[in-house]
C-alpha positions in Angstrom: 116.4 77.2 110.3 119.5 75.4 111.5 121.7 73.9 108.6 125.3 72.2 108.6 127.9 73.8 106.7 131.2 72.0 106.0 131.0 71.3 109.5 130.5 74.1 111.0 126.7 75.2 112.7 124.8 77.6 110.0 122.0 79.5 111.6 119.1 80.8 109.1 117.1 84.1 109.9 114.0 85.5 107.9 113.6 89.2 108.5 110.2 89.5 107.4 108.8 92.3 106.0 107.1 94.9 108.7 103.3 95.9 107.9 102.0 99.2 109.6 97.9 98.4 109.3 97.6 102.0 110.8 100.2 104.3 111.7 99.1 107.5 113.5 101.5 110.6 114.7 99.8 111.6 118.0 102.9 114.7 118.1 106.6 115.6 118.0 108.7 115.1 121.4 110.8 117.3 123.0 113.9 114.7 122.3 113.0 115.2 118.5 111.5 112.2 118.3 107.4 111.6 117.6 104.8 109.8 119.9 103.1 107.2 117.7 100.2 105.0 117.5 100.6 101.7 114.7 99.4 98.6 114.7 102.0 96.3 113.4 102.0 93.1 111.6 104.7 91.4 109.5 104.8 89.5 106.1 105.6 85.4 105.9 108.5 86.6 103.9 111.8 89.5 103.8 114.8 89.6 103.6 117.4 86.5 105.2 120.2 86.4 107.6 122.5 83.9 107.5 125.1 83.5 110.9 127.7 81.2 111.4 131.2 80.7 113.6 134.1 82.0 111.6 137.7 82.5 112.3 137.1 86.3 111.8 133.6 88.5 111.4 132.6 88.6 108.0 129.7 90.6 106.1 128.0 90.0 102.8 125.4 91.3 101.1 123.6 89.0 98.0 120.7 89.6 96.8 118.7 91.8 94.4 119.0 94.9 96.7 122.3 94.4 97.6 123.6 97.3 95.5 120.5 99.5 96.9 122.3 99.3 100.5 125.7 101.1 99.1 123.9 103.4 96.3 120.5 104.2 94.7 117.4 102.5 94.6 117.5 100.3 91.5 115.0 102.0 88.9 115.0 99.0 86.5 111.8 97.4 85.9 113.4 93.9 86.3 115.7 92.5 89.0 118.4 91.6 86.6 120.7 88.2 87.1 123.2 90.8 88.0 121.2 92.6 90.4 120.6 89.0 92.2 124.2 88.2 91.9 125.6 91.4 93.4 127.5 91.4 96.3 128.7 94.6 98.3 132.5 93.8 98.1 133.0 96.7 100.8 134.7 95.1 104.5 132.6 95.4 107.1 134.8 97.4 109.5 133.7 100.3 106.8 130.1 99.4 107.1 130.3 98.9 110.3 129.0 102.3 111.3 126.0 102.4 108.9 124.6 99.3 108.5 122.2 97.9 111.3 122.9 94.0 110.8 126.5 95.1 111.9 125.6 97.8 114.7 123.4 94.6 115.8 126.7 92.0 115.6 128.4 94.5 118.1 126.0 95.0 120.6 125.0 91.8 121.0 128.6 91.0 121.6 129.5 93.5 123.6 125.9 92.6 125.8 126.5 88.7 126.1 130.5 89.2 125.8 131.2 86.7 122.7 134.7 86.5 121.6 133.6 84.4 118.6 133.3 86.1 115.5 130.8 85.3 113.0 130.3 85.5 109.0 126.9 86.5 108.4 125.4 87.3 105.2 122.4 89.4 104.5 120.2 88.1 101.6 118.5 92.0 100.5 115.2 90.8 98.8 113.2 93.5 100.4 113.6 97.4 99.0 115.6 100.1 100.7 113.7 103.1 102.6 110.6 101.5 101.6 108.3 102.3 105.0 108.0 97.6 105.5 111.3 97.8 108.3 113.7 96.3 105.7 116.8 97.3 108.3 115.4 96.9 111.6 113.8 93.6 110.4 117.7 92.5 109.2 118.9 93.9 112.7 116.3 91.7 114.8 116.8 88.5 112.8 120.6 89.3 113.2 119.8 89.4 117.3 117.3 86.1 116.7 120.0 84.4 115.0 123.4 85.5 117.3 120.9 84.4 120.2 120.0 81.2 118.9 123.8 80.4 117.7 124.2 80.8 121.2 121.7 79.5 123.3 120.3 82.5 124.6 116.7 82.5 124.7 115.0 84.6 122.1 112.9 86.0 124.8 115.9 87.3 126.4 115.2 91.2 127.8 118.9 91.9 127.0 118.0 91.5 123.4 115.0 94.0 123.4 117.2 96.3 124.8 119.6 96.5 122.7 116.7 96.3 119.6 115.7 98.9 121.2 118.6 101.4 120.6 118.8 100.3 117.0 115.9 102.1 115.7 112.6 102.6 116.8 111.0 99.2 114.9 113.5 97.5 116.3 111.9 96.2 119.0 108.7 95.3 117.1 110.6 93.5 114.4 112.3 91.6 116.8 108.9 90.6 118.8 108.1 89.4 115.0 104.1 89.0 115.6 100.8 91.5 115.2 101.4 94.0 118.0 100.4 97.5 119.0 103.0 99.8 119.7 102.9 103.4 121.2 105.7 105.5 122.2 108.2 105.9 119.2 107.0 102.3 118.5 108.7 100.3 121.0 106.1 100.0 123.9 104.4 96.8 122.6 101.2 94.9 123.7 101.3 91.6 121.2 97.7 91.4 119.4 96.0 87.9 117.7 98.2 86.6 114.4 96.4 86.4 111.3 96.6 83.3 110.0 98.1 83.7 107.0 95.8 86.4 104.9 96.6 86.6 101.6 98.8 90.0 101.0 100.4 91.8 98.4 103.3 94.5 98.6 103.3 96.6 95.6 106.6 99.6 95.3 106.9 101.4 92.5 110.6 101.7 92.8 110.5 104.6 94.9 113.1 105.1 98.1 111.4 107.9 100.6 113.5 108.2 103.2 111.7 109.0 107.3 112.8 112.5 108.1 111.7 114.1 104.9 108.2 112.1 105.8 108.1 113.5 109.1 109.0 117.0 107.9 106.0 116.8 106.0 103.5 116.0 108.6 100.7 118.6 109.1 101.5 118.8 112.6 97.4 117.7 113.5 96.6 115.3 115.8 93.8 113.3 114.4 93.2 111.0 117.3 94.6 107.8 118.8 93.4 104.2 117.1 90.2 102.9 117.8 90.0 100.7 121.2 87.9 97.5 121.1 87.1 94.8 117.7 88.5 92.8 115.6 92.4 94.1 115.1 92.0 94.6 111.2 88.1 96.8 112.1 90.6 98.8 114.8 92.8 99.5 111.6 90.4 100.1 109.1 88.9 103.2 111.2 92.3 104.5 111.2 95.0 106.0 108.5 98.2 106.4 107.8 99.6 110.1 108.7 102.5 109.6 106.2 100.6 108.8 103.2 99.7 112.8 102.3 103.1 113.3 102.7 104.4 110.4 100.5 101.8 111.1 97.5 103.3 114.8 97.8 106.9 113.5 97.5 106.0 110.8 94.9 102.5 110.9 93.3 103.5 107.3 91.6 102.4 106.2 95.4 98.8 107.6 94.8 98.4 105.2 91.4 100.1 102.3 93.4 97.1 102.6 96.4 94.2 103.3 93.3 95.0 100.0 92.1 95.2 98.5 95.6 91.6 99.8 96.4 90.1 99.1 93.1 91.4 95.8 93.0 88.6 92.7 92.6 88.7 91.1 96.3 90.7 93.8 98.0 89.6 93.7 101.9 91.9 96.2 103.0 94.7 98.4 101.2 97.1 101.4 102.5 100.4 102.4 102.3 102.8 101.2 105.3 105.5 102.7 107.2 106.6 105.9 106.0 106.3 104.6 102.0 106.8 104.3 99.4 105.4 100.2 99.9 101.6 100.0 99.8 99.8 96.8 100.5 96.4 95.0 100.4 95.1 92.0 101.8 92.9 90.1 99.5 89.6 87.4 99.9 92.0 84.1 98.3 95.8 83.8 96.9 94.2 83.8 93.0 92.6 87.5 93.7 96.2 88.9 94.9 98.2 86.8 92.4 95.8 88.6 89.8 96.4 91.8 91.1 100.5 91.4 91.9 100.3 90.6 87.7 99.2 94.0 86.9 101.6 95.8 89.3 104.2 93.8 87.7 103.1 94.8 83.9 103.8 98.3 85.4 107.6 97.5 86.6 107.0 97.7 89.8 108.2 95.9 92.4 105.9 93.1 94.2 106.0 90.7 97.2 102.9 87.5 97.5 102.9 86.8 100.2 100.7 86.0 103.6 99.9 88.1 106.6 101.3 85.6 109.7 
């Protein structure tokens, strides 16, 4: 979205929220990192960037996770008017160095060579360490937006390479449609969109963070995802390596994908990412609806929404 502000140009970013439909760990790498198998998708809705000229950069964070991004995971069962008020009054020079919306600012100026600086705020709606891509999706709509402020095209290889040393979803978040990836995640091959399934994140206000995840992998390699049909048949034959892992670290993540399954007109349900965020596509909007009322009655976190 493209907006006027006070005359100045305002560029508007979703960062929507990454969906692994199967996520299989084929082994670890000699560099450390793992060789992967997922099929991604992504969410009509996340998280927003906002990006516009300034005099000097700027960085906000609003939203109800905006205190989540400079200290623990909210555990309240309600996103208070304070949570959705809060802003993280830290400068961004200190931030800088940890935060990928920034790390994304930089490169992209020092790969296009900007001199302009920019204000951009981060709207957090999504939560933090939640296995749906909440930072690398605010790092590629960061890129999409910078690009688009300045007339590069979205397409731009420069822009997947720099996505691509910004974390390993990175690049897929940035390609921002159904795609399977191999390698740590960033060799794509774009698959048919969705249409607009009706989905349902459910968290249970539960931060795991990737390592630990990792750490906790058997070590077995079950076998690649299935070539050939229908992209949701490809990902119901296969699994999601994390999950043993996550219920071990947080059995709350176990009740969240029970409910998931059990649920009247659940299609398809598993936990994404490297958790704690489970999801389930549903058969119409009042099914999922139905179902995001119960997890809410629990306190837990929810996102209605499509699959794009």
């Amino acid at each position: 979205m493209l907006a006027a502000g006070q005359g100045r140009t305002v560029i508007v970013e979703t960062a929507p929220a990454k969906i692994n439909l199967a996520l299989h760990i084929r082994r670890k790498r000699s560099d450390g990192y793992h060789d992967l198998e997922t099929i991604f998708a992504f969410a009509r809705d996340g998280d927003v960037v906002t990006a516009t000229p300034a005099e000097r950069d700027g960085f906000d964070v609003v939203g109800p996770f905006a205190i989540a991004l400079t200290g623990a995971m909210s555990s309240s069962p309600a996103q208070t008017g304070a949570q959705s008020a809060a802003r993280a009054l830290i400068p961004a020079s200190a931030r800088g160095g940890r935060n990928l919306v920034t790390k994304a600012a930089l490169a992209f100026r020092a790969t296009f060579a900007v001199a302009q600086p920019h204000a951009i705020t981060l709207d957090k709606r999504l939560p933090v360490a939640s296995g749906i891509g909440g930072g690398s999706a605010d790092a590629a709509a960061t890129l999409r937006a910078l690009a688009r402020l300045h007339e590069i095209d979205p397409q731009d290889a420069r822009l997947f390479a720099i996505a691509e040393t910004l974390g390993a979803d990175v690049p897929a978040c940035l390609l921002g449609r159904p795609a399977f990836g191999t390698g740590k995640g960033e060799r794509l091959d774009p698959l048919p969109l969705f249409g607009d399934l009706p989905l349902l994140l459910v968290n249970p206000r539960v931060g795991l963070a990737t390592a630990p995840m990792f750490a906790g992998w058997d070590g077995q390699d079950r076998g690649g995802i299935a070539d050939g049909g229908t992209v949701l048949a490809r990902a119901a034959q296969g699994r999601n390596d994390f999950t043993a892992p996550a219920i071990a670290a947080a059995p709350i993540v176990g009740e969240v994908l029970t409910l998931l399954e059990r649920a009247e007109g659940s299609c398809f349900a598993r936990m994404s990412g490297s958790g704690a965020t489970c999801f389930a596509l549903f058969d119409s909007i009042a099914t999922r609806d139905r179902v995001a009322s119960e997890a809410d009655r629990r306190g837990w976190w929810t996102l209605p929404s499509t699959l794009i």
